[in-house]
C-alpha positions as CSV (number, residue, x, y, z in Angstrom):
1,X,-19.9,-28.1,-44.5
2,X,-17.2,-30.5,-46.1
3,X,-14.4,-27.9,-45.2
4,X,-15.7,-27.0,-42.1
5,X,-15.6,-30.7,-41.2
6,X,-12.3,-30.7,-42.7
7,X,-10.8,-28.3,-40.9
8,X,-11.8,-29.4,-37.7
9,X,-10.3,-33.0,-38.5
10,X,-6.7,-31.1,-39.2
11,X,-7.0,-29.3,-36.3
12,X,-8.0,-32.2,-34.1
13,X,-7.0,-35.3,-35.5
14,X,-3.5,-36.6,-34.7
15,X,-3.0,-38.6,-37.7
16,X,-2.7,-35.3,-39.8
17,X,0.8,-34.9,-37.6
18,X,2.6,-37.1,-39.6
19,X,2.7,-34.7,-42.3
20,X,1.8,-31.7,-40.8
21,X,5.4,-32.1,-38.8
22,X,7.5,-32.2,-41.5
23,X,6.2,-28.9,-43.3
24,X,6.7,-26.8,-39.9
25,X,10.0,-28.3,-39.8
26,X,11.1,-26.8,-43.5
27,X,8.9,-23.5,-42.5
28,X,11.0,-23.1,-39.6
29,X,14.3,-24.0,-41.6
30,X,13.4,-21.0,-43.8
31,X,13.0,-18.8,-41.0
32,X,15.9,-19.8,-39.1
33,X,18.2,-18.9,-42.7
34,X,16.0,-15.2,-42.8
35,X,16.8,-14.8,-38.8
36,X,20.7,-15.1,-39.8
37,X,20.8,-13.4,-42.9
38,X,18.8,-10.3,-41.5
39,X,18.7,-10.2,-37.7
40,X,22.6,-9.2,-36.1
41,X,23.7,-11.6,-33.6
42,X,23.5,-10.5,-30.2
43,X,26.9,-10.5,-28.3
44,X,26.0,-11.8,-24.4
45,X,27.8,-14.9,-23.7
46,X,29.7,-16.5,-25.9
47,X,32.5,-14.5,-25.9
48,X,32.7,-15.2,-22.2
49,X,32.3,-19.1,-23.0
50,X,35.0,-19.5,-25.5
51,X,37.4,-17.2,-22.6
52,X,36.4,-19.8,-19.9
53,X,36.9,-22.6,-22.7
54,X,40.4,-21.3,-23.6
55,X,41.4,-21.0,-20.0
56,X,40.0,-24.7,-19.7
57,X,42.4,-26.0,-22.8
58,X,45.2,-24.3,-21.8
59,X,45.4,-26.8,-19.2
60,X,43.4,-24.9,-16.1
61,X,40.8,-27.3,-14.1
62,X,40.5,-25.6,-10.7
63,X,37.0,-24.5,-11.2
64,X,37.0,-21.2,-9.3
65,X,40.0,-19.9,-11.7
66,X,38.2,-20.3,-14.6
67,X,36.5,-17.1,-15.7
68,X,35.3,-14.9,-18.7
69,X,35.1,-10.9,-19.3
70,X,31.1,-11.4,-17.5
71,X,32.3,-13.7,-14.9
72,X,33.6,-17.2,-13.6
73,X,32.2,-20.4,-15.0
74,X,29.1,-21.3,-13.2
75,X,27.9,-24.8,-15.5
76,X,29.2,-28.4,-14.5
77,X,31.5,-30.1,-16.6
78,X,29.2,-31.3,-19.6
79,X,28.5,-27.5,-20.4
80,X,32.9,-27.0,-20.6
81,X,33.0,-30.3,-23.0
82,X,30.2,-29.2,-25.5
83,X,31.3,-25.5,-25.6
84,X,35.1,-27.4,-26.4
85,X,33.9,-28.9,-29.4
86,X,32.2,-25.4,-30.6
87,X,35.5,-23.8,-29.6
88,X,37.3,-25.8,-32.1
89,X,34.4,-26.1,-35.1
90,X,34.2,-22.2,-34.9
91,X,37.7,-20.7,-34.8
92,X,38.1,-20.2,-30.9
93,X,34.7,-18.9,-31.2
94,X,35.7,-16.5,-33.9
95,X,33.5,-17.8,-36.6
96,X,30.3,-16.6,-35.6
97,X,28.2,-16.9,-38.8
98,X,29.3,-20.5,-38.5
99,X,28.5,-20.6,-34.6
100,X,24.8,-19.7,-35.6
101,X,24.3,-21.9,-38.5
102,X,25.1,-25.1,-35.9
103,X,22.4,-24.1,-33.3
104,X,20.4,-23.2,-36.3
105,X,20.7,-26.8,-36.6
106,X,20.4,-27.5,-32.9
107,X,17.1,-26.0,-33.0
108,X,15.6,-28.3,-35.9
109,X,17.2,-31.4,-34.4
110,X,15.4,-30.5,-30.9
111,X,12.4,-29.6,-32.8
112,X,12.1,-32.4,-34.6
113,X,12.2,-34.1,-31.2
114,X,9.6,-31.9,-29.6
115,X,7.0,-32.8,-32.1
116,X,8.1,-36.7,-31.9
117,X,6.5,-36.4,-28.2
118,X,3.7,-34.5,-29.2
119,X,3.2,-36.7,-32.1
120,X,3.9,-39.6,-29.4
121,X,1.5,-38.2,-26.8
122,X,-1.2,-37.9,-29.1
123,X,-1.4,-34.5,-29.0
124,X,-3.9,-32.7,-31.3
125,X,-2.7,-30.7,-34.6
126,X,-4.0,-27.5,-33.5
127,X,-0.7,-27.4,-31.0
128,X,1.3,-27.5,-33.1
129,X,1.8,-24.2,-35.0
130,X,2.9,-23.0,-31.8
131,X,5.8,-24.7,-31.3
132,X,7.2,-23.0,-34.9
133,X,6.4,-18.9,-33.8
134,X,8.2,-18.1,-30.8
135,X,10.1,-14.8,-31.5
136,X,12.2,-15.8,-27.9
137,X,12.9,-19.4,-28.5
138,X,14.3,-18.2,-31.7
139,X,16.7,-15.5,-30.0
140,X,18.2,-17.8,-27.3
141,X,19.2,-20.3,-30.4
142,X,20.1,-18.5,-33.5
143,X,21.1,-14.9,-31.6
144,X,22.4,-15.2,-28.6
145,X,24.0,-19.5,-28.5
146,X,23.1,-20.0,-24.9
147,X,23.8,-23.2,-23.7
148,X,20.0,-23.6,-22.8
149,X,20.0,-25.1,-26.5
150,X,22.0,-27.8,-25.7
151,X,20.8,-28.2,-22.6
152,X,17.3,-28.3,-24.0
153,X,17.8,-30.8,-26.9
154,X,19.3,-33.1,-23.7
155,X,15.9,-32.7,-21.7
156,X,13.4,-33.4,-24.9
157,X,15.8,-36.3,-25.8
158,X,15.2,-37.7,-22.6
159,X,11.7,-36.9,-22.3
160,X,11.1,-39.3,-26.0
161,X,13.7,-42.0,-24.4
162,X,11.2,-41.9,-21.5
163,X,8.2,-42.2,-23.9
164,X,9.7,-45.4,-25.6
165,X,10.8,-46.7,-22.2
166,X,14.2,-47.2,-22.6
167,X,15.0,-46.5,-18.9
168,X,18.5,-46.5,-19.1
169,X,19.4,-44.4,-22.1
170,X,16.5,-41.9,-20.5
171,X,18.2,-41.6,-17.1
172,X,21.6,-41.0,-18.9
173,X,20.5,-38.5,-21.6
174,X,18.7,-36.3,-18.3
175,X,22.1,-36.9,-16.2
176,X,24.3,-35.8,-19.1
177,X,21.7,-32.3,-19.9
178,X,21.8,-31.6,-16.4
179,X,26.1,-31.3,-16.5
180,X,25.3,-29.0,-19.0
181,X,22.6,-26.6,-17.0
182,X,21.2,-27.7,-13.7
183,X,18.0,-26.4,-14.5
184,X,17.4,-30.1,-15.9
185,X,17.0,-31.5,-11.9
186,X,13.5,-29.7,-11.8
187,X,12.3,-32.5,-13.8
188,X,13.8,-34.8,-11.3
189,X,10.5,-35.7,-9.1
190,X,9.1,-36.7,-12.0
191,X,11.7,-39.0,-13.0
192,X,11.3,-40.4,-9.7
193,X,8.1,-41.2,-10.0
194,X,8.1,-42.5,-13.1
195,X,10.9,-45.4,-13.2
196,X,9.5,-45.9,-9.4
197,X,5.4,-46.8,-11.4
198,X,7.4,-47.9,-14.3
199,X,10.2,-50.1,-12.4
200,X,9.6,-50.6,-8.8
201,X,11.8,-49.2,-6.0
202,X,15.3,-51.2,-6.7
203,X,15.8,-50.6,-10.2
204,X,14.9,-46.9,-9.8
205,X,17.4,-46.2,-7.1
206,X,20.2,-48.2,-9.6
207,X,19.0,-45.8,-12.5
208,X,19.4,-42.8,-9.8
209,X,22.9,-44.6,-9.3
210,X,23.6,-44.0,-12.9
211,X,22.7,-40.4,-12.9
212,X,25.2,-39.0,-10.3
213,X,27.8,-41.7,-11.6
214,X,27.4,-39.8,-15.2
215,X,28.0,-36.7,-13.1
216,X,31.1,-37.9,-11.1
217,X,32.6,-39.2,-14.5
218,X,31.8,-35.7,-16.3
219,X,33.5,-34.0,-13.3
220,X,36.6,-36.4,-12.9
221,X,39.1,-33.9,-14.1
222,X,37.6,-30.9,-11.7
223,X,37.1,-33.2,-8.8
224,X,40.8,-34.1,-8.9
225,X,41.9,-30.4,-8.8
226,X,39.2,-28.7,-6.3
227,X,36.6,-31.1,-5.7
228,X,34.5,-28.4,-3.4
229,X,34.9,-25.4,-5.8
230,X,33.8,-27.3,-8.6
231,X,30.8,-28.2,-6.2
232,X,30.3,-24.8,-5.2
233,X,30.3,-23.0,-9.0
234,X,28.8,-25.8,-10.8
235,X,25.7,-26.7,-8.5
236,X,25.6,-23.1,-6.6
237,X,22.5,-24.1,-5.1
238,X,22.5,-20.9,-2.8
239,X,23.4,-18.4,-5.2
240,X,22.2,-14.8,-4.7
241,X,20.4,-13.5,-8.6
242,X,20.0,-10.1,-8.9
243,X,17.1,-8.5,-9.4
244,X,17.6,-6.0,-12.5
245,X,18.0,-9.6,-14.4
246,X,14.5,-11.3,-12.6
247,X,11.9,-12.0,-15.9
248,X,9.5,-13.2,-13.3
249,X,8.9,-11.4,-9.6
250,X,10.1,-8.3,-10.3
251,X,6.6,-7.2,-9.3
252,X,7.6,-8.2,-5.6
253,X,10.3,-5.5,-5.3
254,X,14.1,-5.6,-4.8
255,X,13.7,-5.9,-0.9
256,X,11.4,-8.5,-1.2
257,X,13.1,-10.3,-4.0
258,X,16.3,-10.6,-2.1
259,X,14.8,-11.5,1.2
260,X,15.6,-15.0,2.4
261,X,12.0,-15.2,3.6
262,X,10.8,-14.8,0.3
263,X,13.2,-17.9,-1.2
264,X,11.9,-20.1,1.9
265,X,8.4,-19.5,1.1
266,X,8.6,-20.4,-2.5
267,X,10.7,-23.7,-1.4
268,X,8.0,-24.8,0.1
269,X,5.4,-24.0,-2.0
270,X,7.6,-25.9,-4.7
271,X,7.4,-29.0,-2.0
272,X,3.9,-28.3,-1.3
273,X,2.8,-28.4,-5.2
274,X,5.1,-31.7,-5.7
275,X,3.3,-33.2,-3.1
276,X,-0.1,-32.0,-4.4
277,X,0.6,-33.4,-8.0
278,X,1.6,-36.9,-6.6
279,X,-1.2,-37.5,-5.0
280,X,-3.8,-36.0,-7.1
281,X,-2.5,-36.9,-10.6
282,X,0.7,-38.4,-11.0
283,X,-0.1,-41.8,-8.5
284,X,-3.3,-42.4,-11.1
285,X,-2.2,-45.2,-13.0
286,X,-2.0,-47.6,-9.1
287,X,-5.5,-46.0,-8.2
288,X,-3.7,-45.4,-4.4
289,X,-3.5,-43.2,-1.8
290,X,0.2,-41.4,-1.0
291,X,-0.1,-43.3,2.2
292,X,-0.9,-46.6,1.0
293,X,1.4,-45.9,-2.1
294,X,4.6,-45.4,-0.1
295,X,3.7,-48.8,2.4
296,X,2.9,-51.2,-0.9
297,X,6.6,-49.7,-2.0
298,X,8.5,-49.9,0.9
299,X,6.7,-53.3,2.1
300,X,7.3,-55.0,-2.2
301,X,4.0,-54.7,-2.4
302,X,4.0,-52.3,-5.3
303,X,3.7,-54.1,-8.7
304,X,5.3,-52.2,-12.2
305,X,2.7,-50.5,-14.6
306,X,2.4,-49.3,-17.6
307,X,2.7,-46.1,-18.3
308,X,1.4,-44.1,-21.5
309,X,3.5,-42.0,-23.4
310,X,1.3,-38.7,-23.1
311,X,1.0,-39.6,-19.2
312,X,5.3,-39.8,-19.3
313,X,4.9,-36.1,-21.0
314,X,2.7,-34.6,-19.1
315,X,4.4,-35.9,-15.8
316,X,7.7,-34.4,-16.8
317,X,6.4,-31.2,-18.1
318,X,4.6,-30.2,-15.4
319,X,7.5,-31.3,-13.1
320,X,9.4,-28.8,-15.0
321,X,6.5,-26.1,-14.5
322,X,6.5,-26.3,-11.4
323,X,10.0,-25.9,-10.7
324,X,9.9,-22.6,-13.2
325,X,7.2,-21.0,-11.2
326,X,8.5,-21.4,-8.1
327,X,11.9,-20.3,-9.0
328,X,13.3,-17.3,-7.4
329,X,14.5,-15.6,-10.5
330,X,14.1,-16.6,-14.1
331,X,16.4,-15.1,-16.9
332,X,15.3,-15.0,-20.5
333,X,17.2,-18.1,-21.6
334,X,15.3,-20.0,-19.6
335,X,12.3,-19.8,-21.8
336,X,14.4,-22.9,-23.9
337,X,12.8,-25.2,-21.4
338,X,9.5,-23.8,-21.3
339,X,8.3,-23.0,-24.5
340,X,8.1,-26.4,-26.3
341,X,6.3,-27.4,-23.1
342,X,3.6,-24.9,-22.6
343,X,1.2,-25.8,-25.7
344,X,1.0,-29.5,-24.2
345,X,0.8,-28.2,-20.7
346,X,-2.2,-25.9,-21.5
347,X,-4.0,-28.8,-23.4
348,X,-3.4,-30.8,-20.4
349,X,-5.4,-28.4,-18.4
350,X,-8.2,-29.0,-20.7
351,X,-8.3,-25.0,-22.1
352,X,-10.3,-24.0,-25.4
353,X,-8.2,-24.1,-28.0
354,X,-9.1,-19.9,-28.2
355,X,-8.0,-19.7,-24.5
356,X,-4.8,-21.9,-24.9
357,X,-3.8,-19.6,-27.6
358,X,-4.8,-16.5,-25.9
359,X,-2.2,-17.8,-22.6
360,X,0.1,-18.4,-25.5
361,X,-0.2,-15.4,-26.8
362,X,0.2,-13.8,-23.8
363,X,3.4,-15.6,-22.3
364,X,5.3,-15.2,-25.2
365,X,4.8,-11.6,-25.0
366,X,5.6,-11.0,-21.5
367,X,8.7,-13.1,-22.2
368,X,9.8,-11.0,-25.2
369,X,9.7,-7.4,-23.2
370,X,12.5,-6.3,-22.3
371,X,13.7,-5.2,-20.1
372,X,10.8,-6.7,-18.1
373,X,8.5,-4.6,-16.3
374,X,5.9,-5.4,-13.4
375,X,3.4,-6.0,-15.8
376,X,5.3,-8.3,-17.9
377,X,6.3,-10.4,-14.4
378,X,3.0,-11.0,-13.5
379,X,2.3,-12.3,-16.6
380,X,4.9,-14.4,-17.1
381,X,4.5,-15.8,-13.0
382,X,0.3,-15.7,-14.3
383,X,0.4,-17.7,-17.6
384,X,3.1,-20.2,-15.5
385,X,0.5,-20.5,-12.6
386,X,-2.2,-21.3,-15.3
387,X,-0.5,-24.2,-16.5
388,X,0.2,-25.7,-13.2
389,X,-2.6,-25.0,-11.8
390,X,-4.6,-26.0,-14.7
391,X,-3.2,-29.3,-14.8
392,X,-3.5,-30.2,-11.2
393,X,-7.4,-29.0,-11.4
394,X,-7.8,-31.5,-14.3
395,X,-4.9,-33.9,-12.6
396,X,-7.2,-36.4,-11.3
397,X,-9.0,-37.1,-14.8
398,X,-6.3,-35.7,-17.2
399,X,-3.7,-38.8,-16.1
400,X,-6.3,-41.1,-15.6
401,X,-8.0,-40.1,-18.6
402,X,-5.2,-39.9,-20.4
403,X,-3.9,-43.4,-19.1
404,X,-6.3,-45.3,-19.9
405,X,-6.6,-43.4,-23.5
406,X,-3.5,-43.7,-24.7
407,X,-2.9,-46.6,-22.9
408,X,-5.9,-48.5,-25.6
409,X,-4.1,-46.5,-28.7
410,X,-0.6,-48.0,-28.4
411,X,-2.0,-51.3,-27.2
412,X,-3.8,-51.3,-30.7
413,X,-0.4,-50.2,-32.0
């Protein structure tokens, strides 16, 4: 009975993460060194990146003339400067053992991040195992140095900034990660909401301010050459995937898929479930209606409150979930944003620690078959839907629950 008691305090208890952390850190060190030793790197991109990048030194900063053997550069400007500095540290991108070892390293740094705002949230032990054995999240780092890793580390950054309130540094982490992939806005509403609860109205529009400032300084050099094609290949917000790439609706069919009926209908289900998650979990800590909420703000009414650090997680994370759902294509890189975020996500909907592990389970599959099949859609669009909808079924005790708890933890802190 003493190890059975045991064991359910290591698995529950999140005191046992201070030191539970550090051991999946050096476990995952290990197998990052075995991944590179034993796994061959996987040419996709980066050949392409260091082309674009070498086109980009040589002097070029019309966006649309910047191009690679798989195609033209399609990432604002932070993406050109980070990929720069690997250029140089890896020999024009000829020193690929050394290429791997530094997102090897990427990976631990974000890691160790990722369990910061778990440990932070006060999320329980039993998570966190998961966060170490993705076969994916692995790839996209070690094998294949997409920019998702940088991008990544950028967006978990922000999210701990958030989680310590330090607004500003916060705002401009998330502005910088998005001019490396764009894919970093989906959390946007969510920032929103949060300085607006955390801040009022006039300091969150001077922190929104700050974000596209950060992106007009990034893009200074482009914006002087070709301001609308950098625009245009940066943020192409209308850009047509194609469907022998789609991780996610494949199910749906190519005609489908490429129908611009099908795009409109998941824009506004995306609004829709933005909408929904406002006012059934995210506007918990004022205890207010959407109606009266937006009158007590636009009126001054509205007075600052604190905010918990697991409510700040779970608010961005399911921002993020949302957007990934409703997406019209997802490609396999974008499992970097998703997979540190689906343990807490799953907890958030209150699942059985069997049945969070089963989703797991289950999602990380469908994400590592490739190329994907119907099946593996659904069960990636599935295990996506289970999370947001789990959340917003639990919303309206979840952030008031977890408000008020966490809320009495760091206020004994």
């Amino acid at each position: 009975m003493d190890w059975m008691r045991f064991f359910k305090d290591l698995c529950l208890n999140p005191r046992h993460t201070v030191w539970l952390a550090p051991l999946l850190v050096l476990g995952d060190a290990f197998l990052c060194t075995l991944i590179i030793w034993k796994i061959p790197y996987t040419e996709i991109d980066w050949s392409t990146y260091m082309q674009q990048i070498a086109l980009y030194l040589a002097g070029e900063r019309d966006y649309t003339r910047i191009k690679g053997s798989t195609g033209p550069l399609v990432y604002p400007a932070a993406h050109v400067y980070s990929y720069s500095f690997l250029y140089h540290l890896t020999d024009e991108g000829r020193d690929i053992f050394f290429g791997q070892v530094l997102f090897a390293a990427l990976y631990l740094v974000t890691l160790v991040v990722v369990l910061a705002c778990y440990r932070q949230s006060g999320a329980p032990p039993y998570l966190l195992p998961l966060l170490v054995l993705s076969k994916r999240l692995h790839s996209i780092f070690v094998l294949r140095l997409f920019n998702d890793g940088l991008a990544a580390l950028a967006m978990w950054f922000a999210v701990w900034l958030f989680q310590n309130r330090k607004w500003t540094a916060a705002v401009a982490v998330w502005s910088v990660g998005v001019g490396i992939k764009m894919t970093l806005l989906l959390l946007a509403p969510a920032v929103a909401v949060i300085t607006v609860l955390s801040l009022s109205l006039g300091p969150s529009i001077r922190l929104g301010v700050v974000a596209l400032l950060i992106q007009v300084l990034l893009a200074i050099p482009f914006l002087q050459e070709n301001p609308a094609g950098y625009v245009a290949r940066a943020f192409e917000l209308t850009r047509q995937f194609m469907f022998k790439w789609t991780v996610n609706w494949r199910f749906v069919g190519e005609e489908l898929f490429l129908s611009r009926r099908f795009s409109l209908t998941l824009l506004a289900i995306h609004f829709v479930l933005l909408v929904l998650f406002v006012a059934l979990g995210w506007l918990k800590p004022v205890s207010s209606r959407l109606p009266e909420f937006i009158q007590n703000l636009l009126t001054g009414r509205h007075r600052p409150v604190p905010l918990s650090r697991s409510y700040i997680m779970a608010a961005l994370l399911s921002s993020l979930a949302i957007g990934l759902l409703c997406a019209r294509s997802l490609h396999y890189q974008f499992f970097a944003y998703l997979s540190w975020a689906t343990p807490f996500l799953l907890w958030q909907a209150d699942l059985h620690p069997v049945l969070l592990y089963a989703v797991w389970a289950a999602q990380e599959w469908s994400w590592n078959t490739y190329p994907s099949t119907n099946t593996s859609s659904i069960v990636v669009v599935l295990s996506l839907a289970i999370q947001v909808f789990g959340v917003l079924a639990n919303g309206s005790n979840a952030f008031a629950a977890t408000h008020a708890k966490q809320g009495r933890k760091e206020h004994l802190q």
